[in-house]
C-alpha positions as CSV (number, residue, x, y, z in Angstrom):
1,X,-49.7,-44.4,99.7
2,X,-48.4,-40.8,100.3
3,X,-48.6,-38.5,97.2
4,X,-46.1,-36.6,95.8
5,X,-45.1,-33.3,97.0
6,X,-45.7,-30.9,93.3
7,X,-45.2,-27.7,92.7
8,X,-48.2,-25.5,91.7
9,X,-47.8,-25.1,88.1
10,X,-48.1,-21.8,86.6
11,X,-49.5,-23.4,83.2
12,X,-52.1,-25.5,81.5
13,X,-50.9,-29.1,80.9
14,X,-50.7,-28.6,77.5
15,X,-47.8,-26.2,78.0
16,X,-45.6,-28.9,79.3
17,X,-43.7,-32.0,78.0
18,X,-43.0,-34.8,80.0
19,X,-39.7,-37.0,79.6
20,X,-39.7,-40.4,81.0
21,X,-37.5,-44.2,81.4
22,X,-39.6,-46.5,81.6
23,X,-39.7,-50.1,81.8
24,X,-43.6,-51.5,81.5
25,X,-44.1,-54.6,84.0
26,X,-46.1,-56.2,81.0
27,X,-42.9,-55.8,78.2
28,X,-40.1,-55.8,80.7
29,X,-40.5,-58.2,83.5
30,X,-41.7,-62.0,83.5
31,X,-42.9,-63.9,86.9
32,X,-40.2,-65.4,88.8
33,X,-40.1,-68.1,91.5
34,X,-39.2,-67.2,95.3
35,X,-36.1,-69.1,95.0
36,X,-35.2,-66.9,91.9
37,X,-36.1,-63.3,93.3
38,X,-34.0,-65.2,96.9
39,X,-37.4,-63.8,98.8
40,X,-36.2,-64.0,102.7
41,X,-40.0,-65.5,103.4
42,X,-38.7,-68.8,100.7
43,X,-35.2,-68.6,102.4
44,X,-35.8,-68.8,105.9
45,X,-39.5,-69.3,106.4
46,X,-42.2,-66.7,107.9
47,X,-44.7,-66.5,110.6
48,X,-48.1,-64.9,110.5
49,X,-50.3,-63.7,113.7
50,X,-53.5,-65.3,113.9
51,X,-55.0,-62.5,116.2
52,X,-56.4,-59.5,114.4
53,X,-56.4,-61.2,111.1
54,X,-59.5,-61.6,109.3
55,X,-61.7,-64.7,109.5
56,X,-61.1,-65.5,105.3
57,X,-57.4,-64.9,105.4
58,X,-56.6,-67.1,108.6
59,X,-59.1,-69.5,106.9
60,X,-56.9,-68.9,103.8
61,X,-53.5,-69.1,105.5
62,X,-54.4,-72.0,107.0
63,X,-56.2,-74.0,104.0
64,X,-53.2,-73.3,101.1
65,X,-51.4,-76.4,101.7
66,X,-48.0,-74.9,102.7
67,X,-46.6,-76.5,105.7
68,X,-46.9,-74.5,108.8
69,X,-46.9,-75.4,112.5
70,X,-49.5,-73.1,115.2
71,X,-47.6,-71.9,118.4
72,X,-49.3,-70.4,121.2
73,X,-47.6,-67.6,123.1
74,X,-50.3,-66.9,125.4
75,X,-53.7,-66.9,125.4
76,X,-54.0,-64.2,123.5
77,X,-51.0,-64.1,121.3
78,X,-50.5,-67.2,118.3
79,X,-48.7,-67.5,115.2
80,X,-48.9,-69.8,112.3
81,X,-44.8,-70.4,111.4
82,X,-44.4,-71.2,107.8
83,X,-41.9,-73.6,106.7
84,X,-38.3,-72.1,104.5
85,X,-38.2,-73.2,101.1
86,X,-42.1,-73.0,100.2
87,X,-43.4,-70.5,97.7
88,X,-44.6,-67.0,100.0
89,X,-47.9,-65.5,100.2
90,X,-46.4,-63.0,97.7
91,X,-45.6,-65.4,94.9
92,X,-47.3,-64.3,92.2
93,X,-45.9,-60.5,92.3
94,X,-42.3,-61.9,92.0
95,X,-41.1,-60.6,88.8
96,X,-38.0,-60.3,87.1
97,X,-36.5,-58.3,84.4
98,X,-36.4,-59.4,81.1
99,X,-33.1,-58.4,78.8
100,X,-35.3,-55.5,77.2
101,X,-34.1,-51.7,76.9
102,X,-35.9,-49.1,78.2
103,X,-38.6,-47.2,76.1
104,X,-37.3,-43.5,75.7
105,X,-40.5,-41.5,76.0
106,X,-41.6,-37.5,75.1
107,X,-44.9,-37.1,75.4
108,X,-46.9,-34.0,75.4
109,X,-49.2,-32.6,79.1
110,X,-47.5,-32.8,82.6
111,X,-49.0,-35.1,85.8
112,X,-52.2,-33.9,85.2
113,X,-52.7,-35.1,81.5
114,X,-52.1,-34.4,78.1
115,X,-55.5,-32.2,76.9
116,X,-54.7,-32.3,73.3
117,X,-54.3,-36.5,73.4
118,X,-51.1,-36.4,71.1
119,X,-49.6,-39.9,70.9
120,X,-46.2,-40.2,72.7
121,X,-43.3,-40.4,71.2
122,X,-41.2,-42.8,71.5
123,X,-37.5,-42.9,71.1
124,X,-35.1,-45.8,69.7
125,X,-32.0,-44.7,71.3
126,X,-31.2,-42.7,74.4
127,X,-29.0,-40.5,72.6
128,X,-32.0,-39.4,70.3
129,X,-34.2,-38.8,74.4
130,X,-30.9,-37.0,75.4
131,X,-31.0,-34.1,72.3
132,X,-34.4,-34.0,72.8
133,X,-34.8,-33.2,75.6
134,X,-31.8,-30.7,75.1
135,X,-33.5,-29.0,72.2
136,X,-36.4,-28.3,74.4
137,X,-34.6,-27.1,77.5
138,X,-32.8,-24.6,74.7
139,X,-36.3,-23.8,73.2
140,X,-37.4,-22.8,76.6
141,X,-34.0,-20.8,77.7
142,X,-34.5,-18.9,74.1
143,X,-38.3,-17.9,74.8
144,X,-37.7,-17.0,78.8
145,X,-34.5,-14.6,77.2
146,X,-36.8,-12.8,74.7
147,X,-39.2,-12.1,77.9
């Protein structure tokens, strides 16, 4: 996975506040079918190359009890063509959201950590997130005028 580009910061964490939307996988989402989530593998089937996979995954792709059919190419090129309406090999990662808002957050430190360990705050309604956030964008205007 590529990293973020970041600017160099010209602080220490602790100099910083980070705002953030978020909406945990664990409080916001719940597991959901293939059918559910329409995944294109459930809707109109997949295929998988048997060349260049690993022994335990073919074995695996092979041995889970979906319905497949093996078609040889050439000599040198098979696939194992997986049956439409059948759960994926993603399955389990399906999720969808739950009817949850999102958690307003403040918490002190920056990408790389809050040093003091100050609990987050958390607020109830985006309009509180909003004029916080303003209030702090003020506080820094207010010390970079004063110099």
């Amino acid at each position: 996975m590529r990293q973020p580009f970041r600017i160099d910061p010209k602080m220490p964490p602790a100099s910083y506040k980070t705002y953030s939307i978020v909406t945990p996988v664990s409080t916001h989402f719940r597991p959901a079918t293939c059918a559910e989530v329409a995944c294109p593998d459930h809707e109109h089937g997949w295929r998988v190359r048997v060349e260049g996979l690993p022994p335990e995954l073919l074995h695996t792709a092979r041995t889970n009890g979906r319905k497949y059919i093996e078609v040889s190419i050439t000599e040198s090129e098979t696939w194992l063509m997986f049956e439409a309406g059948q759960p994926c090999f993603r399955a389990t990662e399906h999720r969808l959201p739950l009817d949850r808002p999102a958690l307003y957050v403040v918490s002190d430190g920056d990408w790389r950590g809050n040093p003091r360990g100050t609990p987050a705050r958390r607020h109830d309604r985006a309009e509180h997130w909003v004029e916080d956030f303003a209030d702090h964008q003020q506080q820094l205007a207010d010390t970079a005028q004063k110099g």
